[in-house]
N, C-alpha and C positions, 0 to 999 in steps of 0.2 A: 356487573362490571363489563363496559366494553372490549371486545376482542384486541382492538386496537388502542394501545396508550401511547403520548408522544410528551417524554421531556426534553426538558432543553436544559441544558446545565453550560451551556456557551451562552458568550453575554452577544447582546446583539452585533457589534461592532468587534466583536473579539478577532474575526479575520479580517476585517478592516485593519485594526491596528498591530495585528500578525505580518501582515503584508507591506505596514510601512517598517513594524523594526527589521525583517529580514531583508530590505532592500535596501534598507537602510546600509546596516552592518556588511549585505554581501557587495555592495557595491562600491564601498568603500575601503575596503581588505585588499591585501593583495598577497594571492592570486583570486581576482571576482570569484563570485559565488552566489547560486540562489538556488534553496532548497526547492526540491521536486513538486512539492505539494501545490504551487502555484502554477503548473501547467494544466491544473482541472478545473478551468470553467465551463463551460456548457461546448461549449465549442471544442474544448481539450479532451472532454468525456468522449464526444463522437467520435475522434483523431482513436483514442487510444480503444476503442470498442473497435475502429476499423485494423488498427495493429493484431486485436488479439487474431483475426481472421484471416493474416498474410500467413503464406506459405513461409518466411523464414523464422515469424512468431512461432516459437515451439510453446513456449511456460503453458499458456492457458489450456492448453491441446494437452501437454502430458499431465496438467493437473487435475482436469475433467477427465480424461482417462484413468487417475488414481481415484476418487472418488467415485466414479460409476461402477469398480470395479470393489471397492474396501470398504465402501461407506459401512456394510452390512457390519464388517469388521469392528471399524470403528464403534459403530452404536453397540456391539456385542460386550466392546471392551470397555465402555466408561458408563454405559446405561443412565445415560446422562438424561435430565428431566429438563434440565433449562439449556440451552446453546446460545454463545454468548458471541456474538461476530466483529472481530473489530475493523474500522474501513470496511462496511459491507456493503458500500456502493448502490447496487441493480441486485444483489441477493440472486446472482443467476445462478453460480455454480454450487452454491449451498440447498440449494432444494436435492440432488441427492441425498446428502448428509439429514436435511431434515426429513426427506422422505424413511430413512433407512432406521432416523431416531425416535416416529409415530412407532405406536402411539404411547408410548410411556413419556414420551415429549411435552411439557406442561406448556412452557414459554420460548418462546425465539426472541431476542435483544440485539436487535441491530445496534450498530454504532458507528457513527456518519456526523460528520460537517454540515453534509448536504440534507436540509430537512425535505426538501421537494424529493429526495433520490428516498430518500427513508421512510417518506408516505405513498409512494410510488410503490416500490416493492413491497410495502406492508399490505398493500390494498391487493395488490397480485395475490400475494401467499396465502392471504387471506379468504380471498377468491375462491381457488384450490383448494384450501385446506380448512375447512371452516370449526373444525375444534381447537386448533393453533389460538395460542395468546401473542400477542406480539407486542411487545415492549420496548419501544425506539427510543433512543436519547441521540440527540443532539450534541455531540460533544467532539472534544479533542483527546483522543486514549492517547498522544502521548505526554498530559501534564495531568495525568492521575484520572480517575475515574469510579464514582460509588457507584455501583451495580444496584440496580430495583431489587426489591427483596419478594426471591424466584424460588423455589425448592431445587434441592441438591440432589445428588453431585451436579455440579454446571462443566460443561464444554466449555472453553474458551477457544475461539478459532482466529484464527491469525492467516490469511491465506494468500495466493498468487504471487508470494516469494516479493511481499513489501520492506519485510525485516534487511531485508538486499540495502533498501533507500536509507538505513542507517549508521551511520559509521561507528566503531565497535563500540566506543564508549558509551556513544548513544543507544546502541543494542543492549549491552548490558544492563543499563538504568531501566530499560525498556523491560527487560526478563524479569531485573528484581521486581517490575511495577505488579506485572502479571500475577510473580509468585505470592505478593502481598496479597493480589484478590482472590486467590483459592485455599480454600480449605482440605482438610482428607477427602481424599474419595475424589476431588475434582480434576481436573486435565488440563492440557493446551496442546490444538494441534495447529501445527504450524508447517508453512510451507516453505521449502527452502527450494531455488535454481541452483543448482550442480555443478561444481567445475570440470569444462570438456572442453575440445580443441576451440584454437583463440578462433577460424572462420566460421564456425557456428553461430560463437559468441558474438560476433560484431555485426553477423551480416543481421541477425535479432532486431540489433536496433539499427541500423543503417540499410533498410530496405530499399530493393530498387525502384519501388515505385516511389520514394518519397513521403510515404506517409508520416512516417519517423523525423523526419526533419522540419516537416508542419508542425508536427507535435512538439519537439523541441522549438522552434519559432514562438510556437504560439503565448512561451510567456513573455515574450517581448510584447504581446497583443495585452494582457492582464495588465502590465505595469502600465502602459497604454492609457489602456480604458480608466482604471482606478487611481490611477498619481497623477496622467499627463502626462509622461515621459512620450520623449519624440524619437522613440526607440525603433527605425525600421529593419521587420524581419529581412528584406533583401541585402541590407548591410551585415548583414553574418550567413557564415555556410554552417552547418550542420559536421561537427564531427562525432565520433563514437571511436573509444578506443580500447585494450586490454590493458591493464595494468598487471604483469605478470608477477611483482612483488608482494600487492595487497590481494593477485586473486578478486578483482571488480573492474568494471565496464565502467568506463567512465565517461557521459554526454556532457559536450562544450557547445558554446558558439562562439566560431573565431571572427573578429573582425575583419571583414574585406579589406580594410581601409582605413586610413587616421581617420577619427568623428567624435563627436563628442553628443554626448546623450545629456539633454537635461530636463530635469525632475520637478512640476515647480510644485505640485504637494510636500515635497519635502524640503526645497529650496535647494536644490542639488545639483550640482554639473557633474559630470563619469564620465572624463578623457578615457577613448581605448587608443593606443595605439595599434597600429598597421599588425595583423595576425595576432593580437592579443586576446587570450579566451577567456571566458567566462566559462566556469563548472556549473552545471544545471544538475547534474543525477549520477550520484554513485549508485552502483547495482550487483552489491556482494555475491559473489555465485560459492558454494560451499562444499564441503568434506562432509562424513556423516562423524567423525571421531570429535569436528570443529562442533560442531551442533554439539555433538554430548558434552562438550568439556563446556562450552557455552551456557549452556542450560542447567548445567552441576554448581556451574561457579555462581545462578541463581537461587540454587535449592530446589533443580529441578531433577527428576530421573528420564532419562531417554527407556521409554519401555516399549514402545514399537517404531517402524520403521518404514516406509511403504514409497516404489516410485515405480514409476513407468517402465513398461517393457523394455524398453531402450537407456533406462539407467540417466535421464534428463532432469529431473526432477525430483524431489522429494517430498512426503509429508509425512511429520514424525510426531509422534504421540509421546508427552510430556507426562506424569504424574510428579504429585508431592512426596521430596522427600530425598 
């Protein structure tokens, strides 16, 4: 059997027509909206790969820092033979974890949209580590997902405080989904960002160099290239704000100006008025008590807990039960 397998369980066109119903619906609501997931085109990946490397980007920094430092920990604690990654991108920050869970480690199971990102990395790790199984699927983990059949206990990892980009309800159906795919013995380690003062929080994503506002722009580029919308990025600024109610960060683009966007894949005109915003990314930051009660009300137990010297960041180990 080849070291590397790749399924796909997304139909070809699945984000194609992903993309027309959430622009559909976000843009005709009010107050607009359009989920996060559409700022990652090839262009979006490089935007947000130069984010993790700004000085006000803390997450990736405290999370590589938890993991260079716990992995050992980690693999001690779940003795996990399959690790199971969901959104695994570039699989950069995971090779500690995988390094720490050789060799009792059978198979690594990326899970990615992007099938080029998911033969990219496979073929890296691969490289490296040449008794690694790597079992990639093509898929969407948040409308279910059948796991390859891997030897137990499985990892499930969940990482860079993505669980942020969901809002609670959607969290919660998101934990039940988890807890359906584990058995005894299995886990989830998940990474949560931290609630700390609000200029930490904003200056994160409202970088001075502007990176962050490219990045936000850049779905206006997506709807663009893929509908025809005659949506220009210099017609909106770039906000990032606190929300100190819900405890999340919340990225807009406000209109400059009265304009009107239209769509003709979808046959659609989107008046904004003068400073009217669109929601692009909620980005839950957390308690460690919110995570347990979160995770409980899945049928999940908080059994470890781990963050950075500086208390930024978390990642917290799940078991059944």
């Amino acid at each position: 059997m080849s070291p590397f397998q790749l399924t796909r369980t997304l139909a070809e066109d699945a984000t194609g027509a992903a993309l027309r119903a959430d622009v559909l619906h976000g843009l005709t609501r009010t107050p607009k909206e359009l989920p996060p997931k559409w700022f990652y085109d090839a262009r979006g990946s490089e935007l947000f790969e130069e984010i993790t490397r700004l000085p006000e980007y803390y997450p990736t920094r405290a999370e590589r820092e938890i993991l260079v430092a716990r992995s050992g920990e980690i693999a001690a604690a779940t003795g996990a033979r399959t690790l199971v990654e969901l959104g695994s991108g570039s699989s950069d920050k995971t090779r500690h974890l995988i390094d720490a869970l050789l060799p009792a480690l059978d198979a690594y199971v990326p899970v990615d949209v992007s099938e080029s990102a998911l033969k990219g990395a496979g073929e890296a790790l691969l490289a490296e580590r040449p008794g690694l199984r790597v079992h990639a699927l093509v898929a969407d983990f948040t409308h279910g997902l059948d796991l390859p059949d891997t030897p137990g206990p499985r990892l499930v990892a969940f990482l860079g405080g993505t669980i942020g980009n969901l809002l609670p309800e959607e969290r919660r159906e998101f934990l039940r989904a988890v807890r359906a795919m584990l058995t005894p013995g299995d886990a989830l380690l998940l990474g949560t960002d931290l609630v700390k003062d609000e200029s930490t929080l904003v200056a994160a994503y409202d970088d001075a160099a502007g990176v962050t506002a490219a990045f936000n722009k850049n779905v206006l580029t997506v709807i663009g290239r893929e509908l025809g919308a005659d949506a220009h990025p210099e017609d909106f600024e770039h906000v990032a704000l606190w929300d100190r109610e819900h405890e999340w960060i919340e990225m807009r683009l406000r209109a400059r100006h009265a304009l009107t966007v239209k769509i003709p894949e979808l046959d659609l005109v989107v008046p904004f008025e003068a400073g009217e915003e669109l929601r692009t990314e909620v980005s839950a930051k957390f308690r460690q008590e919110g995570v347990r009660k979160e995770l409980a009300e899945a049928g999940l137990t908080l059994a470890r807990w781990w963050t950075d010297e500086e208390g930024r960041f978390a990642l917290s180990l799940a078991t059944v039960g």
